[in-house]
N, C-alpha and C positions, 0 to 999 in steps of 0.2 A: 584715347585710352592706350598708348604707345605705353609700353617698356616697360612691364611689373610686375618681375618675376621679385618675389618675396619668400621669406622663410618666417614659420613661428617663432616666437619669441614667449617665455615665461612672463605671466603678470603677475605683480606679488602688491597687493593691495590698491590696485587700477588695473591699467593695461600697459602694456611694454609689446613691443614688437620691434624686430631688425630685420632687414633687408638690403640689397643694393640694385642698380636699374644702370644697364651699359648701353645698350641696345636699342633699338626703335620697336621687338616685336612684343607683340601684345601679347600678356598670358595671365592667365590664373592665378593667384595664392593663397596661402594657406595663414591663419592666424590662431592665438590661442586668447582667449579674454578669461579671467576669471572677477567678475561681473555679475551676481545673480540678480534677472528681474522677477521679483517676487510678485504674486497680487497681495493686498495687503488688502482687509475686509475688515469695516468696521466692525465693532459692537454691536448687536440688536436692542435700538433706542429708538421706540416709538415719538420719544418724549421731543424730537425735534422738531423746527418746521414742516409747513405738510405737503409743498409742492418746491421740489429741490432744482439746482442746478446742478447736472452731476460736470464734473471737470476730470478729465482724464488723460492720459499718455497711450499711447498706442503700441505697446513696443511690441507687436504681433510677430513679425517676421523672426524676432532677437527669441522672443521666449518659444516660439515652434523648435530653432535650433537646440536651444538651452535644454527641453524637457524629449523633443523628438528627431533631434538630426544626429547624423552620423557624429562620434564620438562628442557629442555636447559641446561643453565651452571648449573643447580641444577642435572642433570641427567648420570654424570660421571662415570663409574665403576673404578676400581684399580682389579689387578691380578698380581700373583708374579711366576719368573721363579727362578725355583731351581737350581744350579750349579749340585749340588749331585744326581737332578734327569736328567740330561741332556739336560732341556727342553728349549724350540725355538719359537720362535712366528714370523710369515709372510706374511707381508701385501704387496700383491701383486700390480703396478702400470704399468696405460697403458703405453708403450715406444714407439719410432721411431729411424731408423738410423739417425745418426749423432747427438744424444742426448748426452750430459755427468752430469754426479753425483759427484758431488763435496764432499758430505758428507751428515749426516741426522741430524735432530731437534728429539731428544724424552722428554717424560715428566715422571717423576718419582721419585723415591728415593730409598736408602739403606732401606731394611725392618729391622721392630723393632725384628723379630722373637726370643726368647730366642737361633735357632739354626744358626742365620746367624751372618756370618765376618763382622768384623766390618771397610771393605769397600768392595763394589761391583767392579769387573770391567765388563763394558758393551758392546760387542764386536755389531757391525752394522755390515750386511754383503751383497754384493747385488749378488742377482742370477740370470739365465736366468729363467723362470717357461713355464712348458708346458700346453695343454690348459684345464687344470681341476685348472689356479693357484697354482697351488705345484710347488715349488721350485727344481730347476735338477741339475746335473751336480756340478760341484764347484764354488766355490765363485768367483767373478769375480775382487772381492778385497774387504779389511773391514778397519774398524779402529773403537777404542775400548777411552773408558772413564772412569776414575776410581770415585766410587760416595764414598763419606762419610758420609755425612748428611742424616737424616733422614725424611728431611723435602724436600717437593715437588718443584720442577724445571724442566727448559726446559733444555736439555745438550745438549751442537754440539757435534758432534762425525765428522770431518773432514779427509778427507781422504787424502795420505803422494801426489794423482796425482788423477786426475779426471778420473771417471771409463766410458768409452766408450761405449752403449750400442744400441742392434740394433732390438728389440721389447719389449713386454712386459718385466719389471722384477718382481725381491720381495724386500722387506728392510728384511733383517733378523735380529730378536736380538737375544740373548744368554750371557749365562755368565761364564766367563772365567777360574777365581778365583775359590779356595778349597772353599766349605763353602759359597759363595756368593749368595746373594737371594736381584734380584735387582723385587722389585714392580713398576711397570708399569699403567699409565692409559688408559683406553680404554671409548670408546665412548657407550652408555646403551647397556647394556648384555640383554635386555626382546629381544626375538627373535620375529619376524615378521615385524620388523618398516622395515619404504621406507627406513631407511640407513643400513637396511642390503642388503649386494651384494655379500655375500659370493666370497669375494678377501682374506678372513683370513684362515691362516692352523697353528698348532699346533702338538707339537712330545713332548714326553714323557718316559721317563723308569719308573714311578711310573704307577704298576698296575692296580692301582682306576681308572685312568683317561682314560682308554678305548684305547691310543694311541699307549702301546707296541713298543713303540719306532720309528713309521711310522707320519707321516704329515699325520694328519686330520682335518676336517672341524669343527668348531666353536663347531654349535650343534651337533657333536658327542662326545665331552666330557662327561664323566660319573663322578659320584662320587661326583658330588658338590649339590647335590639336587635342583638342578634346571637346565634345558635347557636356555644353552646361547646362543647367536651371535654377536657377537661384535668385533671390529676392535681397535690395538693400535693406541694410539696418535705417530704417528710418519710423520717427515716430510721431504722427500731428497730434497738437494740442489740442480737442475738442471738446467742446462744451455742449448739451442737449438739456432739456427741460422732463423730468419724471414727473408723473403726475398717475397715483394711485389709486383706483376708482373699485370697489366691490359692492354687492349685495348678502343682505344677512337676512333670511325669513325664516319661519317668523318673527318678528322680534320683540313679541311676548308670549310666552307660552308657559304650558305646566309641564311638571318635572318628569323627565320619561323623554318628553317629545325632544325626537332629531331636531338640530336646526342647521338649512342650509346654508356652506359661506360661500361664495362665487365668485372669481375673480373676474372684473373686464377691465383690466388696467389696457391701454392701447399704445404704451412707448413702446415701438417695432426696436429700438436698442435692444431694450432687453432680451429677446428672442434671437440675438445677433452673437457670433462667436467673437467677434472681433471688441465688441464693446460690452461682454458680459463674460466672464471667466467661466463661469458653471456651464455658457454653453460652448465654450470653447472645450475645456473638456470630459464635455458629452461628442462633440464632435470629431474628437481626436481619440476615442476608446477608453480616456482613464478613467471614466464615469459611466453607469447609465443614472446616478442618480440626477434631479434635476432640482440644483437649492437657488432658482429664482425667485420664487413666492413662499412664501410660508405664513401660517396663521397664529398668532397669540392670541389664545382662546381664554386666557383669565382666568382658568379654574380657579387661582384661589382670591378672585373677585378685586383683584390689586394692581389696577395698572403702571404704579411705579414698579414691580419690579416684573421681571419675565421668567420663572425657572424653566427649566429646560423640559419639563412633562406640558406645560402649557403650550407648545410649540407644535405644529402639524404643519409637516415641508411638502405641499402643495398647494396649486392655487385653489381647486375647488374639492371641496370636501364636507360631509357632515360632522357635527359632532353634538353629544347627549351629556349634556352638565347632570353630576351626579348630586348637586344640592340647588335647594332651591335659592335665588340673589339674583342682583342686578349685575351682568357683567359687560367686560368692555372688549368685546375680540375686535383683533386688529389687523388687516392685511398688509403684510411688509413686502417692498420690493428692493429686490437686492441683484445689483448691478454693478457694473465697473468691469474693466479689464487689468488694467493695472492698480488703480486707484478706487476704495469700494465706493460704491454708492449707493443711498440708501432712502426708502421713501414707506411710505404708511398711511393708509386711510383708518380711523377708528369708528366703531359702531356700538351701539346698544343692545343688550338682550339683557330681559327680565324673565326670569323660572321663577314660576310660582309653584306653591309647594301641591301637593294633592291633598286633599281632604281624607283625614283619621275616620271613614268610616264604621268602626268597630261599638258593638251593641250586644247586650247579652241580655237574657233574661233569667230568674232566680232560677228557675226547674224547666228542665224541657220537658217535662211530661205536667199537662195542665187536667185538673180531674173538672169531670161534668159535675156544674151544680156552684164550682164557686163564683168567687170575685174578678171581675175583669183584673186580669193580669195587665201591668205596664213596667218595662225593658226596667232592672235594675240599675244600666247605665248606658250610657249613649253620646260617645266623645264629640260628634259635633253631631249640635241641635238644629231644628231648622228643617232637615230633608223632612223624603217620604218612605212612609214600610209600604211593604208591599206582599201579596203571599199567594202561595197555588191555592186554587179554587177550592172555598169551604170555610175557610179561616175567614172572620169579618173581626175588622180592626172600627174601634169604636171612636179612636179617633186617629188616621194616618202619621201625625205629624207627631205624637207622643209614642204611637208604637201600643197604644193601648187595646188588648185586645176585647172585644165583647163573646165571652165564652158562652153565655146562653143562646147568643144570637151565631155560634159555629158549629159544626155537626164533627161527630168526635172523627179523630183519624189521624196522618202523619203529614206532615206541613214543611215547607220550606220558607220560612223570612226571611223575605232581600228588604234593606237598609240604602237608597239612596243617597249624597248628602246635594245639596242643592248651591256649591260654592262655583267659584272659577272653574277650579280643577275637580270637578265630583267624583267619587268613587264609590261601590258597593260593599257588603259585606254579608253573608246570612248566617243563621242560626236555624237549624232543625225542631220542630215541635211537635208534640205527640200530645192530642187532645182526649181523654180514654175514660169510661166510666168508671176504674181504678187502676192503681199503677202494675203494671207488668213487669216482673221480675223476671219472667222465665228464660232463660240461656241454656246453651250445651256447647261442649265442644265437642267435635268432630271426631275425637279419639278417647279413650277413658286413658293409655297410655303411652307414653313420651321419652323418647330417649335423650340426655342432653346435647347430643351432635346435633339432633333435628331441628327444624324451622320450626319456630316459636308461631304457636297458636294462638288464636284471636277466638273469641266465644262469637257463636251463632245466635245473635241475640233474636229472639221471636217476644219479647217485649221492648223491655227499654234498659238502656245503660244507668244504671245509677253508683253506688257506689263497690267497688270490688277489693275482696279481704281474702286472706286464705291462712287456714289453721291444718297443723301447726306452725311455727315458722320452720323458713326453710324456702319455700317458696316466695319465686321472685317476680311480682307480677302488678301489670299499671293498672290502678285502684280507677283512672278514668274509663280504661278502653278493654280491662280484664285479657290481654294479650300478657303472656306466658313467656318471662325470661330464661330459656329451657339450659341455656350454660351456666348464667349465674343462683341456676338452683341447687338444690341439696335431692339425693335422690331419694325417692320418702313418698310414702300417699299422703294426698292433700285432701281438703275441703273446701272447695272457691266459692262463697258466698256475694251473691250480687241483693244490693241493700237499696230502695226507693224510698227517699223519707218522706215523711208524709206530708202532704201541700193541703191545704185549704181544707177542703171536703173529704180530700183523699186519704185513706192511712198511708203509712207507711208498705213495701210489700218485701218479701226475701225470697230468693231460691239460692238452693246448693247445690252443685257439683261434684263429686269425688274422681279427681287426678293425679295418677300416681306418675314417678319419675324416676328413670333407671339410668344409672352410671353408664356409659358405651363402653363394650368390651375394648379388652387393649389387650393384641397377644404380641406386644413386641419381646425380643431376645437376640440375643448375638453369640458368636461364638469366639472364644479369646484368637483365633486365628482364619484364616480365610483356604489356608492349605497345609494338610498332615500328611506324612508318610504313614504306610501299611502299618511301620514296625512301631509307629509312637503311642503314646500313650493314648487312650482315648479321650477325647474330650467333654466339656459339661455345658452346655449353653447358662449363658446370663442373661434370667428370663426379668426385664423389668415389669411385663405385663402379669398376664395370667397364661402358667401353663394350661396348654388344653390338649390336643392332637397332633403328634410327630408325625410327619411321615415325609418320604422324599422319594424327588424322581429325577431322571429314570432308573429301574430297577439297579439295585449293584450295589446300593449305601444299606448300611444292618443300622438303624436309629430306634431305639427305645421311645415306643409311642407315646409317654406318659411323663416320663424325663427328659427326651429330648437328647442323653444321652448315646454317641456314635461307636459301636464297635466297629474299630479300626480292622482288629485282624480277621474279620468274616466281612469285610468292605469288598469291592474290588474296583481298582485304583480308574479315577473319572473325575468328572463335574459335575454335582446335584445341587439341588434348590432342596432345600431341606424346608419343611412349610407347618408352623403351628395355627391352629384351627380353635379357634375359642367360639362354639357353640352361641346361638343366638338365647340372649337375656331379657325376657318382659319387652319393648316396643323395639330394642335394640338388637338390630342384626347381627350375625354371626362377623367374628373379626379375625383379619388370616394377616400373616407377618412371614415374608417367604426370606433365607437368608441361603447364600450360593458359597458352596465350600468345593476345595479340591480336594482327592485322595490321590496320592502319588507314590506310584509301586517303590519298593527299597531299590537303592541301587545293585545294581550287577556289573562287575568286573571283570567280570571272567572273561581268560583270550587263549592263547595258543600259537605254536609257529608249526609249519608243515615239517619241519624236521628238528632234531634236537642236534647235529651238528652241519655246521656248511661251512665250507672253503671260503677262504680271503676275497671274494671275488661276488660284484652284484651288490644286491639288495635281497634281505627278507622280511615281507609283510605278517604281520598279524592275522587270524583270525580271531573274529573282535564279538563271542558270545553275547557281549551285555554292551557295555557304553564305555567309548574313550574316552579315559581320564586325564593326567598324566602319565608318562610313561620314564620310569627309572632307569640303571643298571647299575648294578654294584660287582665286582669291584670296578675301579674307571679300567677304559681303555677298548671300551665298546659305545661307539657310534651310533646314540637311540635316538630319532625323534619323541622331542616330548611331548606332541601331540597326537600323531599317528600310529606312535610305536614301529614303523619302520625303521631296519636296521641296515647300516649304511655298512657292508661286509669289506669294500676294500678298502675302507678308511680306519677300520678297528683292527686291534693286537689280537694274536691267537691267543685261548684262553677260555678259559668256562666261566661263565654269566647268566646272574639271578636278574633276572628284568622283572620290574613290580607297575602295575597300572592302577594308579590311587584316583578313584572320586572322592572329592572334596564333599565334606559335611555340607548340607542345607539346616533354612531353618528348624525343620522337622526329620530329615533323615540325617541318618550318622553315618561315617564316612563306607568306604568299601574298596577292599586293597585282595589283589589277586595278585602271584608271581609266577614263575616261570624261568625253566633253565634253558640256555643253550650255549653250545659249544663252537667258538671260531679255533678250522684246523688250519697249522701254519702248511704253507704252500711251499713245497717239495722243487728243488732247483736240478736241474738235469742240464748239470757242466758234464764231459765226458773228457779224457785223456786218449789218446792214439798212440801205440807201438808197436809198430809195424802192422801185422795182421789183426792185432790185439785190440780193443776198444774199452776202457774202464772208467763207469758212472764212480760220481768222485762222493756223491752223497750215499751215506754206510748206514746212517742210523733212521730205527724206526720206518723204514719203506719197503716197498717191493720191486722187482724188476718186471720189464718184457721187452728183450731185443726186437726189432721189426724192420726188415727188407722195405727201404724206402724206395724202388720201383714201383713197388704197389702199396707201400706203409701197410705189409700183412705180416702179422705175428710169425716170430719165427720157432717152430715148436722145440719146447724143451730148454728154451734160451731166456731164464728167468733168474739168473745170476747177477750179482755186481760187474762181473768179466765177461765178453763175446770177443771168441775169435774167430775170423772171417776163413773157409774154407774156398769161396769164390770172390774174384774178383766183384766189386758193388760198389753200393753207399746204402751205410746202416745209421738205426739212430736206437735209441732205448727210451721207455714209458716210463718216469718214475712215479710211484703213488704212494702215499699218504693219505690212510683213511677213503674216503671219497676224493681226495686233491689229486690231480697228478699231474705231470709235466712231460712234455715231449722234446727230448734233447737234439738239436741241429743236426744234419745226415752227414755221414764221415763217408767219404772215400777212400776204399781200398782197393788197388790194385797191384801188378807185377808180380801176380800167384803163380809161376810157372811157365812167365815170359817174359824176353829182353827186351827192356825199352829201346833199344835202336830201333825195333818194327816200328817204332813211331813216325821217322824218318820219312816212311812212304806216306802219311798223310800227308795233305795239304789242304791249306785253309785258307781262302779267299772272298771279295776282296779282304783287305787289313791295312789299315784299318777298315771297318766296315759300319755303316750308317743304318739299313732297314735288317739284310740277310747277310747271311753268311754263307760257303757253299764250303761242306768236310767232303773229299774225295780220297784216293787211294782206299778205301776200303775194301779188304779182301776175304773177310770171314764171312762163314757162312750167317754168324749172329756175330753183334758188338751191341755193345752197351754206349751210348753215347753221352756225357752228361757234362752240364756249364755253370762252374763254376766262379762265385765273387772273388779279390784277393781275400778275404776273411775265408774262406773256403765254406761258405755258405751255396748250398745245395739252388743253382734258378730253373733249369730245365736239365729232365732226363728221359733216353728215348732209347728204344732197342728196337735195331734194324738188321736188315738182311742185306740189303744195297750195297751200293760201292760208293754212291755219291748220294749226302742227306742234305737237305737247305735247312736252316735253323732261322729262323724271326727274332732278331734282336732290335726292332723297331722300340719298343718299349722300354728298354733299358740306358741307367742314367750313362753318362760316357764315363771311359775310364777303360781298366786294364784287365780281360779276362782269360781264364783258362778252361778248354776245352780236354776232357778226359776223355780217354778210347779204353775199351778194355773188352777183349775177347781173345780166341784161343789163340789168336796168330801175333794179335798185335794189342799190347798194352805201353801208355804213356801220354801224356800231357803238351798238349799247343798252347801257346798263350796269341792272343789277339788282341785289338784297342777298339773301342764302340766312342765314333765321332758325338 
């Protein structure tokens, strides 16, 4: 089995395959066939011989790949046996005595290997195997195939007499020829799949392969770097003998009776996965049905043909022919693996019909005193009557009765018939000094919903009438058709006509019969608001009795009519009540309505103006609807009515919150004014001591000493002029708006900037601190200013030396101001 490494190949109306083999080491391959082995199942045709040869192809291992292995006909392997290494491959199959093997099917070809002959011959060989599947003893007979081609085929290998076998065997292949390396396909080599069953064994004189010359099992091959298990495509021709054997009892009977069919066929094939498809698969999961046996039971008495209701897919079963005939059921056996095969016992059964026991007599009520009565008719003659004690029949077999010689009373007649199939039948007799009329029913009255009433007969049923018409009622058994009547009093006359000796006799009843109340109604809607109209029910019944619950609905008890506007808004069952009529109960129709308050829109805002600045919410009295404003340039949610203050233009605005009309309410629109005030800018001008807000219109002032940002009194001007050295700023407002302008530094009120001179400011540049020294006043002002001359820190000391924290601050270029009585002027420093 040297050198066979292969690739798939497409097959397009066969097989195709390519490969090539350089080497000596042995491997696996992969193939693709498209190929389908079908089973193919005859007809169901009794009509053929009755003890078959079934002949069949075995192609077990091809079709487990085809329906269950890894990728189907894509999922192929190929493996090659070497002449040189003396290697064997053995696909074990179930057997029975009296089996024969006419020959085998394999699938392959001559390999391409640069070391193989260029022809293979392929010896088949069959053997007994013991029970580990390996192969025993000698060959039981072989026959051999010479290949040339390189190309993939099925080959018979036919053998010179059919080989006889009497249990399991193996197929064996091998190769005969110097040099010969015949490649073979097998069914997916990945070990674990459901089609492995370890029925395959393998031998070897090539050392790699683990086998040392002995039959071993699949995955104990070594050498091919991978664990296989897999089985050749190989397939014997066998032939076995069916022979179809069942029991059918009774197999004459009367019509009714089961009759049992049995099967004891004893071909052990059949029961076999390998040689019967249906149990192949049942044994593989795509079944549990099991279509071995099945019965054609003849129902319609015609053994040329078989419809398909006549068919029962088991072997044993009863079955009850629904007419009485001779029929012919049949036990079929249905076998084959690839090839059907088909076999049939037929049997006999005769259904005979039952015997028409049916018998009447003129009157069932016989009077004392007349003529023996005898049965007016009596469909099969021949039986015997029979009666409860009292009753003497004058002669059994006519049914004749002797009324002088019976004592009066109520009788039951049984009717035997005396055939194959006998059957009974009775009739009731009332033997009576005259005939009894008397009945009642149970009610004098009836409603038409009610169960229909039957009369309490205390005589005898004779004939039943009722005046006037209208009433609908069985003239045999005086029962009361209470829907298909008219509602009306009656008179039900029950009528005995007169027999022999007897008169005739009458009684009458008076039953009367009432219509059932009906209090259905609807209302044209199922939900009104407060403010609609009120509504009117559409009573198809009968009005009776308004009312509803629970309290809170105003409904006019008599119409049915709703006042809406004394409602109070809810869910009621509103319920009409129709009073109970003569036998007929009182009748209720409940119908469920909503009342839903008007809407309310009403809102509100906490102030009628706000500043450019935020959000204002709603106060939302009633329900949010949409939410408007007019004119544009005011930022509303339309749902919330929240107003978006720094995104909207100053200006006065109507904001409107509108609920949408409903089916029953009508709309509801609430507005509302408010005011956005424009926000007030507080730029400022500096000259010299002087400071002036540049905004004139419309606002207010307040200067404020930004050492403490505290109002400076009196200083409520467009204009501040600084009498001390500082940093000032000013409040500008606008209604509620106002703005707070950046702090100005003033200084040099009545001192020479050279005092600056004596400061010093270190380090400089400077990273965390900074250290101002030279300070000689008794107070200074100290304050650090940005280039923009924006206000960072300001501090009034008494010291001589302050530290300042400029950790915080971005780098760049500042100036430190000094300002008190001795010394006022400006340092500039740089923050690393």
């Amino acid at each position: 089995m040297k050198n066979n490494l292969l690739f798939a190949g497409a097959l397009l109306c066969g097989l195709s395959f390519t490969g090539f083999a350089q080497t000596n080491q042995k491997t696996v391959g992969t193939a693709t066939l498209n190929v389908n082995q079908m089973h193919n199942r005859s007809a169901i045709d009794p009509n053929q011989p009755k003890t078959i040869q079934c002949v069949d192809t075995l192609h077990y291992s091809f079709l487990k790949q085809q329906q269950l292995g890894p990728n189907g006909l894509s999922g192929f392997s190929t493996f090659s046996l070497w002449q040189s290494d003396a290697e064997s491959v053995s696909q074990m199959f179930f057997g029975y005595a009296g089996m024969q093997i006419r020959g085998v099917e394999i699938l392959g070809f001559r390999s391409t290997n640069v070391n193989a002959a260029p022809t293979v011959v392929v010896r088949a060989s069959i053997y007994n195997v013991d029970g580990t599947n390996t192969p025993t003893g000698t060959a039981l007979g072989s026959g051999s195939v010479t290949i040339t081609s390189t190309t993939q085929a099925f080959y018979s290998i036919n053998f010179s007499s059919p080989i006889s076998v009497t249990g399991n065997y193996a197929v064996v292949l091998d190769v005969t020829n110097a040099g010969g390396i015949y490649t073979s396909f097998y069914n997916s080599a990945a070990p674990g799949q459901i089609i492995d069953e370890n029925l395959t064994r393998f031998k070897s004189n090539d050392a790699t392969l683990g086998s040392n010359g002995n039959w071993i099992a699949m995955t104990s091959i070594t050498g091919l770097g991978q664990t296989v298990d897999f089985e050749p495509i190989v397939a014997p021709f066998v032939s076995y003998q069916i022979n179809t054997t069942a029991t059918v009892t009774p197999t004459t009977a009367c019509l009714g009776t089961p009759v049992t069919l049995t099967n004891t066929t004893t071909t052990p094939q059949l029961g076999n996965r390998m040689y019967n498809y249906s149990k192949y698969r049942q044994y593989f999961g795509f079944t549990t049905n099991d279509s071995t046996y099945v019965w054609d039971v003849d129902n319609d008495a015609n053994p040329a043909t078989t419809p398909a209701a006549d068919l029962i897919w088991t072997g044993n079963t009863t079955h009850t022919y629904a007419a009485a005939g001779t029929f012919s059921p049949d036990i079929i056996s249905l076998g084959g693996f690839i090839n059907s095969c088909l076999d049939f016992q037929s049997h006999s059964v005769t259904i005979n019909p039952v015997d028409n026991a049916a018998f009447s007599y003129a009157s069932s009520t016989i009077c004392e005193g007349s003529a023996n009565v005898t049965p007016a008719s009596v469909a099969t003659a021949g039986g015997t009557f029979s009666s409860t004690s009292g009753l003497v029949f004058a002669n059994a077999t006519t049914g004749e009765i002797d009324v002088a010689g019976s004592t009066s009373g109520a009788y039951t007649v049984t009717y035997t018939t005396a055939g194959a199939c006998p059957s009974t039948s009775t009739q009731n007799l009332t033997i009576t000094s005259a005939p009894d009329a008397t009945f009642s029913y149970a009610q004098t009255g009836y409603c038409t919903t009610g169960t229909n009433p039957s009369p309490v007969l205390t005589g005898s049923a004779g004939t039943f009438t009722s005046s006037p018409a209208g009433l609908s009622i069985n003239a045999t058994t005086g029962a009361i058709n209470l829907a298909g009547s008219t509602a009306g009093t009656y008179d039900v006359t029950n009528t005995i006509a007169a027999s022999g000796a007897c008169p005739a006799a009458t009684e009458t009843v008076q039953v009367t019969v009432t219509t059932a109340s009906n209090a259905a109604f609807t209302y044209p809607a199922s939900t009104y608001c407060l403010s609609a109209a009120n509504p009117s029910p559409a009573i198809t019944g009968t009005a009776g009795t308004f009312t509803a619950a629970p309290a809170g609905l105003t409904v006019n008890g008599t119409t049915g009519i709703v006042d809406l506007t004394a409602s109070t808004a809810g869910t009621y069952t509103v319920t009409n009540t129709v009073a109970a009529s003569g036998a007929c109960p009182a009748a209720t129709t409940n119908v469920q309505i909503t009342v839903t308050a008007n809407p309310n829109a009403s809102f509100s805002y906490a102030e009628t103006n706000y500043c450019p600045t935020g959000t204002a919410t709603p106060v939302i009295a009633g329900t949010a609807g949409a939410f408007t404003a007019s004119p544009a340039g005011l930022t509303v949610n339309g749902s919330t009515g929240v107003v978006n203050l720094a995104t909207s233009t100053a200006g006065t605005y109507t904001i409107t919150n509108t609920i949408a009309a409903t089916a029953t309410c009508a709309a509801a629109i609430e507005t509302t004014t408010v005011t956005v005030d424009a926000a007030p800018t507080a730029a400022v001008t500096v000259s010299g001591a002087t400071i002036t807000a540049t905004e004139a219109t419309g606002v207010t002032y307040q200067w404020i000493n930004c050492a403490g940002n505290t109002p400076i009194a009196g200083e409520t001007n467009q204009t501040f002029t600084a009498t001390a050295n500082g940093n000032y700023a000013v409040i500008v407002s606008n209604g509620d708006c106002s703005t707070t302008s950046a702090c100005q530094a003033i200084s040099g009120l009545g001192i020479e900037d050279n005092s600056i001179e004596l400061i010093s400011v270190y380090p400089n540049p400077a990273e965390n601190t900074i250290t101002i020294s030279g300070l000689t006043a008794a107070k200074a002002v100290i304050s650090v200013v940005d280039v923009n001359g924006r206000l960072l820190i300001s501090e009034t000391t008494s010291a001589t030396t302050l530290e300042v924290s400029v950790r915080d601050f971005e780098a760049g270029v500042y100036f430190i101001q000094v300002a008190s009585d001795s010394i006022n002027g400006t340092k500039r420093f740089i923050k690393k």
